[in-house]
N, CA, C and O atoms as a GROMACS GRO file, in nm:
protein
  440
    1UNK      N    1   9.423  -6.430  10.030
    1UNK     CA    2   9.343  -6.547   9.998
    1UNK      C    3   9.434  -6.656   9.945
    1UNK      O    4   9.512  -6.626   9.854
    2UNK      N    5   9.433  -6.780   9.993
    2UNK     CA    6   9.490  -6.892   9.953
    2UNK      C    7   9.398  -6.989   9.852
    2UNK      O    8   9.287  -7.030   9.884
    3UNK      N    9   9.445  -7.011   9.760
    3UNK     CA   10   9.356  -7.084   9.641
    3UNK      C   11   9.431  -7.213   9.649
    3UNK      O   12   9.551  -7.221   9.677
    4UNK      N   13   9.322  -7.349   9.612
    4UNK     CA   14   9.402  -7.440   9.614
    4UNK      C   15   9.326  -7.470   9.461
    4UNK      O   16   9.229  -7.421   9.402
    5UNK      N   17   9.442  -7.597   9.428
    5UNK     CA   18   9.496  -7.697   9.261
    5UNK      C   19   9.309  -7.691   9.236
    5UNK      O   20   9.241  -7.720   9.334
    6UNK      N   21   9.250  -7.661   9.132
    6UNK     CA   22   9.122  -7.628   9.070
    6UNK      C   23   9.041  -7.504   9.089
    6UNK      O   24   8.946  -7.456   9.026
    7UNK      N   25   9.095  -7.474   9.174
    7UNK     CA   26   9.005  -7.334   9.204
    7UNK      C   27   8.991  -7.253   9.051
    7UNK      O   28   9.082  -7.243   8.968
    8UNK      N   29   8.905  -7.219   9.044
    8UNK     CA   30   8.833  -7.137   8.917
    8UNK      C   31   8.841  -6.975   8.927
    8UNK      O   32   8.790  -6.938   9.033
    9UNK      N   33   8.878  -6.893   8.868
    9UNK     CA   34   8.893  -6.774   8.860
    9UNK      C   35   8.859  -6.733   8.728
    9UNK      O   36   8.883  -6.778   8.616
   10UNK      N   37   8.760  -6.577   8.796
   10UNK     CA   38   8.697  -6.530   8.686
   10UNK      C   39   8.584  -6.572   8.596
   10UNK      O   40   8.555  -6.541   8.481
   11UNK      N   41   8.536  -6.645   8.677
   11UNK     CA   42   8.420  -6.737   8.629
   11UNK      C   43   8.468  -6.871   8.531
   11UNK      O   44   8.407  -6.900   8.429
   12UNK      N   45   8.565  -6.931   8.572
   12UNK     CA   46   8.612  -7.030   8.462
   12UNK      C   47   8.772  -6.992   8.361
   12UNK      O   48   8.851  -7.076   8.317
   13UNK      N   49   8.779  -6.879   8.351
   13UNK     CA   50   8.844  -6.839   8.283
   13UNK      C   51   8.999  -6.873   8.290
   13UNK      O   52   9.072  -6.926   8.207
   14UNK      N   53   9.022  -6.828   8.407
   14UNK     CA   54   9.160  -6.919   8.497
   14UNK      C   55   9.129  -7.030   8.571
   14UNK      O   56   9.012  -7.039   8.609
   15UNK      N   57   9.227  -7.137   8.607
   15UNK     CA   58   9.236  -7.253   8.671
   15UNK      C   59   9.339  -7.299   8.781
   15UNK      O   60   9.434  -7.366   8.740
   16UNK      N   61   9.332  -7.270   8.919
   16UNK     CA   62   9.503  -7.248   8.938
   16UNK      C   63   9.533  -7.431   8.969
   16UNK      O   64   9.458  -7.518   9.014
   17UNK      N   65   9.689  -7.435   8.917
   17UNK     CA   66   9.740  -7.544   8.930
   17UNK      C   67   9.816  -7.597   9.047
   17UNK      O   68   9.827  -7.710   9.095
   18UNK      N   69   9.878  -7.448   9.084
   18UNK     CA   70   9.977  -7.475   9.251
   18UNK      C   71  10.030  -7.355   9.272
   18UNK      O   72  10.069  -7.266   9.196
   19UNK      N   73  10.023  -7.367   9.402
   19UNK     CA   74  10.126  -7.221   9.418
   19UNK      C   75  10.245  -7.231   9.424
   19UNK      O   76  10.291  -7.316   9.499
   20UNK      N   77  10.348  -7.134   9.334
   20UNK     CA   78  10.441  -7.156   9.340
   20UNK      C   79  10.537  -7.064   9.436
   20UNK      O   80  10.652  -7.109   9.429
   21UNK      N   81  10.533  -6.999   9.486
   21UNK     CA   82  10.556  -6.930   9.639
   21UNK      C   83  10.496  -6.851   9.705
   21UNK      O   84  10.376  -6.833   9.686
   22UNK      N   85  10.580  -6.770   9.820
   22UNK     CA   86  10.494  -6.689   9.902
   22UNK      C   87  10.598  -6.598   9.914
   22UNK      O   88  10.709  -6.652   9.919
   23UNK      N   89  10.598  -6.454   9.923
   23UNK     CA   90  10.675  -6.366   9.966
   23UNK      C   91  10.625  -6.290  10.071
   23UNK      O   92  10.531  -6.320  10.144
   24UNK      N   93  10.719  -6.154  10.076
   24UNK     CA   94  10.686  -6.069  10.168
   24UNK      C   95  10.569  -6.020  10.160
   24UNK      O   96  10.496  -6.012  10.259
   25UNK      N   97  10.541  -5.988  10.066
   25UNK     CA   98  10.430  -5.947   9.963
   25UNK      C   99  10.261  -5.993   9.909
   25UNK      O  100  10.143  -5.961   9.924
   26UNK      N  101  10.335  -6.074   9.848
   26UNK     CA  102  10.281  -6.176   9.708
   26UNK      C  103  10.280  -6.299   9.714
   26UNK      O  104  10.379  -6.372   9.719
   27UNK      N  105  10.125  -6.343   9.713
   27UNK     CA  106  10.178  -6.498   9.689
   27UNK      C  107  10.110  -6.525   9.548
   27UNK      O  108  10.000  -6.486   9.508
   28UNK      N  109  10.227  -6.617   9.470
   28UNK     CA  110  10.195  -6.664   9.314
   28UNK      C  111  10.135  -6.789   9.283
   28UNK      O  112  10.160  -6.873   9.370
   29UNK      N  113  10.064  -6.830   9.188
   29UNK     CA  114  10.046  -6.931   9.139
   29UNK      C  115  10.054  -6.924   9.021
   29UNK      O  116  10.042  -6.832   8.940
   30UNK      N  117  10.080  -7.046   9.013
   30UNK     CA  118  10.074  -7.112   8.841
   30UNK      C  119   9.935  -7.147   8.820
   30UNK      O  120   9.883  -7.236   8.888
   31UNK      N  121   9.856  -7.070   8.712
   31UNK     CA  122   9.740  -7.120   8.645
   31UNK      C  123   9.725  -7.170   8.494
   31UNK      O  124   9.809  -7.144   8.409
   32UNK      N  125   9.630  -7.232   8.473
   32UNK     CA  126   9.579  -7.222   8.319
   32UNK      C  127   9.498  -7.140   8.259
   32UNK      O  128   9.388  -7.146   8.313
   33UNK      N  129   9.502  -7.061   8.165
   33UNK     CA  130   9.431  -6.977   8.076
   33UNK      C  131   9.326  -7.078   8.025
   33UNK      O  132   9.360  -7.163   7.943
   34UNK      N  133   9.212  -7.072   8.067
   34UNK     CA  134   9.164  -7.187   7.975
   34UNK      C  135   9.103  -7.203   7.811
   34UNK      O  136   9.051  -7.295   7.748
   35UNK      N  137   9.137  -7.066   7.780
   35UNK     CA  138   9.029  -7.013   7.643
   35UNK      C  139   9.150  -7.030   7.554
   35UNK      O  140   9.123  -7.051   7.436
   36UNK      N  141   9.314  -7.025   7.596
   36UNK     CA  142   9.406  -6.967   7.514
   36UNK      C  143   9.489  -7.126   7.544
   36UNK      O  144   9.587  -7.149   7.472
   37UNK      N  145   9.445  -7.244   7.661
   37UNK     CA  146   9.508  -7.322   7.694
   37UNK      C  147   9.670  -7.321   7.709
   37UNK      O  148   9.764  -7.386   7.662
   38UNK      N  149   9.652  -7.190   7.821
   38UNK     CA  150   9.812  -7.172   7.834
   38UNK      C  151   9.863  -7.144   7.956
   38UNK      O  152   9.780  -7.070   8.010
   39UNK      N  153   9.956  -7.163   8.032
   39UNK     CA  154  10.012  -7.158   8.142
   39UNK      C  155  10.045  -7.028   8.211
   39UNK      O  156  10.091  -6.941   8.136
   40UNK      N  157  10.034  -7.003   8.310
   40UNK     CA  158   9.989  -6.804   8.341
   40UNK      C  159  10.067  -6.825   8.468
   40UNK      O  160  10.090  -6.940   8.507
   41UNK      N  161  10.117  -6.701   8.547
   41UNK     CA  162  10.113  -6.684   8.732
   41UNK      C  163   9.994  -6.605   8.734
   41UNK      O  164   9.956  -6.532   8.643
   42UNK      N  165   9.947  -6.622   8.827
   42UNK     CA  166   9.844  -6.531   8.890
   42UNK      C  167   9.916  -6.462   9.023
   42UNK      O  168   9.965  -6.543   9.100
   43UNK      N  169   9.926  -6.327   9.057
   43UNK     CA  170  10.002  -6.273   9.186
   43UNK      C  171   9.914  -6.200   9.253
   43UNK      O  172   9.833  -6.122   9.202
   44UNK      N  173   9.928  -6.222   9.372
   44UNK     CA  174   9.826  -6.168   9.484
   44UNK      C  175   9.893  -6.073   9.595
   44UNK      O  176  10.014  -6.058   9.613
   45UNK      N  177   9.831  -6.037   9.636
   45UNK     CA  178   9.883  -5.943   9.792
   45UNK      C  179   9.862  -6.066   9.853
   45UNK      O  180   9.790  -6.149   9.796
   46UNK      N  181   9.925  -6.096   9.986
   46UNK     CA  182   9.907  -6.207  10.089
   46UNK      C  183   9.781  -6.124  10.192
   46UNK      O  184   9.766  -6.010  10.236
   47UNK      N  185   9.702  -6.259  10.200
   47UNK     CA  186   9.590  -6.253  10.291
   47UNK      C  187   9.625  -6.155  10.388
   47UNK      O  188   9.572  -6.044  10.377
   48UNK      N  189   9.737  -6.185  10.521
   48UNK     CA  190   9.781  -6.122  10.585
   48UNK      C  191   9.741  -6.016  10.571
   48UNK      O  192   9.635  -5.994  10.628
   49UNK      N  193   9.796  -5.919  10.502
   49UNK     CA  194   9.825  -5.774  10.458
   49UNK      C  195   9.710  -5.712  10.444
   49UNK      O  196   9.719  -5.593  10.413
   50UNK      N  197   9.602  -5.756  10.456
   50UNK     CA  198   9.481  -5.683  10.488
   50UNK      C  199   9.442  -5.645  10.597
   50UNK      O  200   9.350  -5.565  10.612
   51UNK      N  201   9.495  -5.689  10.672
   51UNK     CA  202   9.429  -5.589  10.830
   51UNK      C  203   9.568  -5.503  10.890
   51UNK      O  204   9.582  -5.465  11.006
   52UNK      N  205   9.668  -5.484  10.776
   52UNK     CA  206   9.794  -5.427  10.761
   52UNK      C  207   9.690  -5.232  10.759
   52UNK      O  208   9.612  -5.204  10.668
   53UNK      N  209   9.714  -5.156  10.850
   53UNK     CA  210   9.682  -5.004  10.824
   53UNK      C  211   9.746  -4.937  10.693
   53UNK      O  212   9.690  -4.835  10.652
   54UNK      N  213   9.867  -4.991  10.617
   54UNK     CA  214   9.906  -4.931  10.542
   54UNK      C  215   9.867  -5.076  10.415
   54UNK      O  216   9.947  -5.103  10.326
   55UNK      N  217   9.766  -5.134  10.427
   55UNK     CA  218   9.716  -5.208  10.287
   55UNK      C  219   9.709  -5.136  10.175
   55UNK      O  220   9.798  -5.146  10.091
   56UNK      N  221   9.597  -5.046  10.158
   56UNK     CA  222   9.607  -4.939  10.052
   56UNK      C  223   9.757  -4.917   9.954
   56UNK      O  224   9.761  -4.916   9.831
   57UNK      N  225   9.861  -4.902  10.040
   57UNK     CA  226   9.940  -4.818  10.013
   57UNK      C  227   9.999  -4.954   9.947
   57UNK      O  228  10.020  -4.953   9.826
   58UNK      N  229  10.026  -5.066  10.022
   58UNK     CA  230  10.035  -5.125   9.913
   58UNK      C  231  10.002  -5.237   9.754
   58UNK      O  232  10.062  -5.287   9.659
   59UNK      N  233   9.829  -5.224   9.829
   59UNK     CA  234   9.776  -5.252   9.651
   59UNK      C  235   9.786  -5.157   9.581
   59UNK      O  236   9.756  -5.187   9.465
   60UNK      N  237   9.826  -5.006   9.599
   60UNK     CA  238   9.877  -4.918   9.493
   60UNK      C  239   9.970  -4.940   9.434
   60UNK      O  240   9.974  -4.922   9.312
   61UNK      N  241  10.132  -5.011   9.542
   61UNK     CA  242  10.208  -5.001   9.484
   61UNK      C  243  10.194  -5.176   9.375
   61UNK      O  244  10.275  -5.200   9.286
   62UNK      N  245  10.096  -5.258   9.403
   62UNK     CA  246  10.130  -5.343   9.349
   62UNK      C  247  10.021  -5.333   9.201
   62UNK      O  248   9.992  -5.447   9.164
   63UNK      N  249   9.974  -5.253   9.137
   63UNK     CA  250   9.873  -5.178   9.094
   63UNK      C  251   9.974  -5.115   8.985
   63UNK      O  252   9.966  -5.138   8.864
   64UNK      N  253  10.076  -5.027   9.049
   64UNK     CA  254  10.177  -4.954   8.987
   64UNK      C  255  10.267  -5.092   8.937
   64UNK      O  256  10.298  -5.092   8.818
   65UNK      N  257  10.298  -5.175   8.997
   65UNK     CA  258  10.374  -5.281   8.931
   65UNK      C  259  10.334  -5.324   8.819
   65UNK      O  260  10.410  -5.345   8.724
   66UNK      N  261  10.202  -5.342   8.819
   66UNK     CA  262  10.148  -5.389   8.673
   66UNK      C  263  10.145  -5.318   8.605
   66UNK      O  264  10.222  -5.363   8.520
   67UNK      N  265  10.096  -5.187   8.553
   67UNK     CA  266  10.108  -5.121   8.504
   67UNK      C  267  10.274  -5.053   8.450
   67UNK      O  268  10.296  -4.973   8.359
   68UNK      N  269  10.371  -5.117   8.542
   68UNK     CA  270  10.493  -5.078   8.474
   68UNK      C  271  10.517  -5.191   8.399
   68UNK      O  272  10.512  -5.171   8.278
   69UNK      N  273  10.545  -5.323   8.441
   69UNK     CA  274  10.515  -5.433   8.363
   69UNK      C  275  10.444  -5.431   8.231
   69UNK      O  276  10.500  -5.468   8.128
   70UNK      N  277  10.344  -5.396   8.234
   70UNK     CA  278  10.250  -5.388   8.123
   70UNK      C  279  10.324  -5.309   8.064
   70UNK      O  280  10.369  -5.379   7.973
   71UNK      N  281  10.385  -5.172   8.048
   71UNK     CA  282  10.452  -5.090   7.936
   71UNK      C  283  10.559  -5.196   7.902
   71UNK      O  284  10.572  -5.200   7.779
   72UNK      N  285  10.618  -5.259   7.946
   72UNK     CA  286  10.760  -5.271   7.908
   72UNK      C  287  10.694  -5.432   7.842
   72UNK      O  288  10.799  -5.474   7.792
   73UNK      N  289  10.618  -5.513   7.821
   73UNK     CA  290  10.534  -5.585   7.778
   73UNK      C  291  10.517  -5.530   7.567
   73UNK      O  292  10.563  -5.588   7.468
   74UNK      N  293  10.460  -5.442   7.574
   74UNK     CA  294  10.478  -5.333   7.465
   74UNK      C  295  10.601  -5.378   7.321
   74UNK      O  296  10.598  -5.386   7.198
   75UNK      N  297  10.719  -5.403   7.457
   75UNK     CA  298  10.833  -5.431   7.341
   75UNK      C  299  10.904  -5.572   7.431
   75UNK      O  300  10.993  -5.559   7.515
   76UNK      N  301  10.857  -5.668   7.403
   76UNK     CA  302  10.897  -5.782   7.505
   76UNK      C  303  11.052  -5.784   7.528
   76UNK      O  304  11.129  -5.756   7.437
   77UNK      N  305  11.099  -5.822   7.670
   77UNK     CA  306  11.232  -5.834   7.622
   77UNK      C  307  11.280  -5.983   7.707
   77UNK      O  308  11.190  -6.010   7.786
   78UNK      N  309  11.339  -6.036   7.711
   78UNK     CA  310  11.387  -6.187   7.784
   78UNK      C  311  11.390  -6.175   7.898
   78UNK      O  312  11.338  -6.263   7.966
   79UNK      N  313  11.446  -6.070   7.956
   79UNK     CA  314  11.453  -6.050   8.067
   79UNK      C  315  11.356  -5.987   8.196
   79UNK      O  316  11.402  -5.954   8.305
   80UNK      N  317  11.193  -5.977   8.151
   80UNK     CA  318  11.123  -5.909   8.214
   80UNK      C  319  10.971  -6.002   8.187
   80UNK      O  320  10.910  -5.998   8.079
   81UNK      N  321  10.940  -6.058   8.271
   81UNK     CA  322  10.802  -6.088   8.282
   81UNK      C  323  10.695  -6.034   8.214
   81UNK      O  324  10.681  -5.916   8.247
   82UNK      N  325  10.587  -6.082   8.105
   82UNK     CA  326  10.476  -5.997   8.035
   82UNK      C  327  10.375  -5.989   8.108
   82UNK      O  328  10.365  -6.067   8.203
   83UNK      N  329  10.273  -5.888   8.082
   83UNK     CA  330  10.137  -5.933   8.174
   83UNK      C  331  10.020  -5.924   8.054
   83UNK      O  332  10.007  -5.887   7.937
   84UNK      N  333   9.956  -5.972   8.146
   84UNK     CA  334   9.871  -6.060   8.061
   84UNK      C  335   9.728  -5.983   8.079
   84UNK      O  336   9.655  -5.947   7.986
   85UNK      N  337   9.708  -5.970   8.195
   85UNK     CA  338   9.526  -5.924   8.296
   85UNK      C  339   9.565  -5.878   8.434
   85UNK      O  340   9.668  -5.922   8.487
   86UNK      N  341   9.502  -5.810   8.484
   86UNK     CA  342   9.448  -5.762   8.590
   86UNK      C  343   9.327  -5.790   8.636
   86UNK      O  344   9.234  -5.763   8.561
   87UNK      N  345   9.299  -5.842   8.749
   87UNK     CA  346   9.199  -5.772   8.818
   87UNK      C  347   9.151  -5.858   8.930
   87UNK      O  348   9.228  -5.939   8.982
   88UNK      N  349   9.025  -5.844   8.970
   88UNK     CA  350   8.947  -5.818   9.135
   88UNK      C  351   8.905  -5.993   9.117
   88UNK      O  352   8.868  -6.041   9.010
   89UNK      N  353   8.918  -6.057   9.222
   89UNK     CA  354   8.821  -6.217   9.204
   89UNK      C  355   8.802  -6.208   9.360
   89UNK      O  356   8.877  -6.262   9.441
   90UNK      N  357   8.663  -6.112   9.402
   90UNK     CA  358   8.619  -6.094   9.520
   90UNK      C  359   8.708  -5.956   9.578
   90UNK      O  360   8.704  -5.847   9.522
   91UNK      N  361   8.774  -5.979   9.678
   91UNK     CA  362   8.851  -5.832   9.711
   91UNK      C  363   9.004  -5.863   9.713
   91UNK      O  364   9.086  -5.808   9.787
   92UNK      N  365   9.030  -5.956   9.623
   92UNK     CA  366   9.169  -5.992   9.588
   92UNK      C  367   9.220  -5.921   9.450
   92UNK      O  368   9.185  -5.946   9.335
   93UNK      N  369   9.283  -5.857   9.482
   93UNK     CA  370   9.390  -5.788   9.335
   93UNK      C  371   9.476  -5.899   9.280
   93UNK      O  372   9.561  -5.969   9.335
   94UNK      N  373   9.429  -5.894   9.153
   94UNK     CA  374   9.532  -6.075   9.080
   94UNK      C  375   9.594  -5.998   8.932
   94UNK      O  376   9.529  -5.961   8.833
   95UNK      N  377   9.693  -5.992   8.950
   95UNK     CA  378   9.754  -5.948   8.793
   95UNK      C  379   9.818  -6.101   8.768
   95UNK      O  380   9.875  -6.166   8.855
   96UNK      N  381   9.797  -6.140   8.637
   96UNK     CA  382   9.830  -6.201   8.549
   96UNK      C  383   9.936  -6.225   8.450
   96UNK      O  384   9.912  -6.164   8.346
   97UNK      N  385  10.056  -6.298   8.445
   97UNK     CA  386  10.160  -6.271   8.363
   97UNK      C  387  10.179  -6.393   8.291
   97UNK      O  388  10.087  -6.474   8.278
   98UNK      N  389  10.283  -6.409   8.249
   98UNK     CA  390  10.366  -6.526   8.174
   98UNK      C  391  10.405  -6.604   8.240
   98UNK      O  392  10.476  -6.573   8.336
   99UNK      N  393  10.375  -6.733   8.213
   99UNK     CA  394  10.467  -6.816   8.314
   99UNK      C  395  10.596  -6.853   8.199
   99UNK      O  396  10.596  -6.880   8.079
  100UNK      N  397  10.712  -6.836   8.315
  100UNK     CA  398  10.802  -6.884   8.229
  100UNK      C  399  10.923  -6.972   8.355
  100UNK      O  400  11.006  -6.931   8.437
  101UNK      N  401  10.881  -7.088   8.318
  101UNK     CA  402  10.971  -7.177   8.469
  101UNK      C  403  11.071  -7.130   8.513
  101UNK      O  404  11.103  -7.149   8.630
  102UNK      N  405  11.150  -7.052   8.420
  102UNK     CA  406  11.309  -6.991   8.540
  102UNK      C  407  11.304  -6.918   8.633
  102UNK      O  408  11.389  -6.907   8.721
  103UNK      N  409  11.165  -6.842   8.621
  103UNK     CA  410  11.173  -6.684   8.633
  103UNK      C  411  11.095  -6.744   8.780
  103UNK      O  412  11.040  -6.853   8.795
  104UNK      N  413  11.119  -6.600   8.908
  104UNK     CA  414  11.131  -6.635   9.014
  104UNK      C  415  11.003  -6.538   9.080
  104UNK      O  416  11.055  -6.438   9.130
  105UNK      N  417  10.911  -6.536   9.091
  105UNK     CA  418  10.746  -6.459   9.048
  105UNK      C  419  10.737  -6.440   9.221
  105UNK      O  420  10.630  -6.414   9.276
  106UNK      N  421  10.864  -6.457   9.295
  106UNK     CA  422  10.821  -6.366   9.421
  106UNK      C  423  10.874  -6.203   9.462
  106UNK      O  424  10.978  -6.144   9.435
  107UNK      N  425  10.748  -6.160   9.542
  107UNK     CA  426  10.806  -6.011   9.554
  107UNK      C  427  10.857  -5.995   9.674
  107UNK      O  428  10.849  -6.093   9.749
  108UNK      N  429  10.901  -5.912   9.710
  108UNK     CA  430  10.942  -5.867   9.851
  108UNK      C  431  10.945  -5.735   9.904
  108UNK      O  432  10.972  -5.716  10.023
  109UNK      N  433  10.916  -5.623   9.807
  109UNK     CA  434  10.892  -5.513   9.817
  109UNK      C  435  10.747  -5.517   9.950
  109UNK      O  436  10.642  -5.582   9.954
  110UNK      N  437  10.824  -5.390  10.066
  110UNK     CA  438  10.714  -5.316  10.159
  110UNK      C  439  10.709  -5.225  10.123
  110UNK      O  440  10.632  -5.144  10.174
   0.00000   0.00000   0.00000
């Protein structure tokens, strides 16, 4: 799913501002938190990859990404992206992290 600059997520909750790339994978955007008024990525599986036979296999692995993310979140460190949320906005998997402008929020993992 491609979201464009206002689109609303989560009933209001997120706001996306732009996307900031596309990978093999994943495509990211930059959103607003709007309750916490703060700057977020939102990361997706690419549209594509749904009529992919091995989809499953990889919203697991991108499922498992967050969830490793998320531990290491626990004890922040400079060098590793935090996350923030997970979850479903229709049949799109969206984990939620930190935006932090250096950092390069595309994946490329098959």
């Amino acid at each position: 799913m491609s979201w464009a600059k206002g689109q609303e997520l989560q009933g209001g909750k997120y706001i996306i501002e732009e996307v900031l790339g596309q990978g093999g994978f994943g495509t990211t955007y930059k959103a607003v938190h709007l309750l916490l008024n703060d700057s977020v990525v939102i990361k997706t599986p690419n549209k594509h990859l749904k009529h992919d036979p091995y989809y499953q296999k990889y919203v697991d692995k991108f499922k498992q990404e967050g969830q490793i993310l998320e531990r290491f979140s626990v004890y922040p460190h400079p060098h590793i992206v935090g996350v923030r949320d997970f979850f479903q906005e229709g049949a799109t998997h969206c984990l939620v992290m930190d935006f932090i402008p250096e950092v390069s929020y595309i994946s490329n993992f098959t």
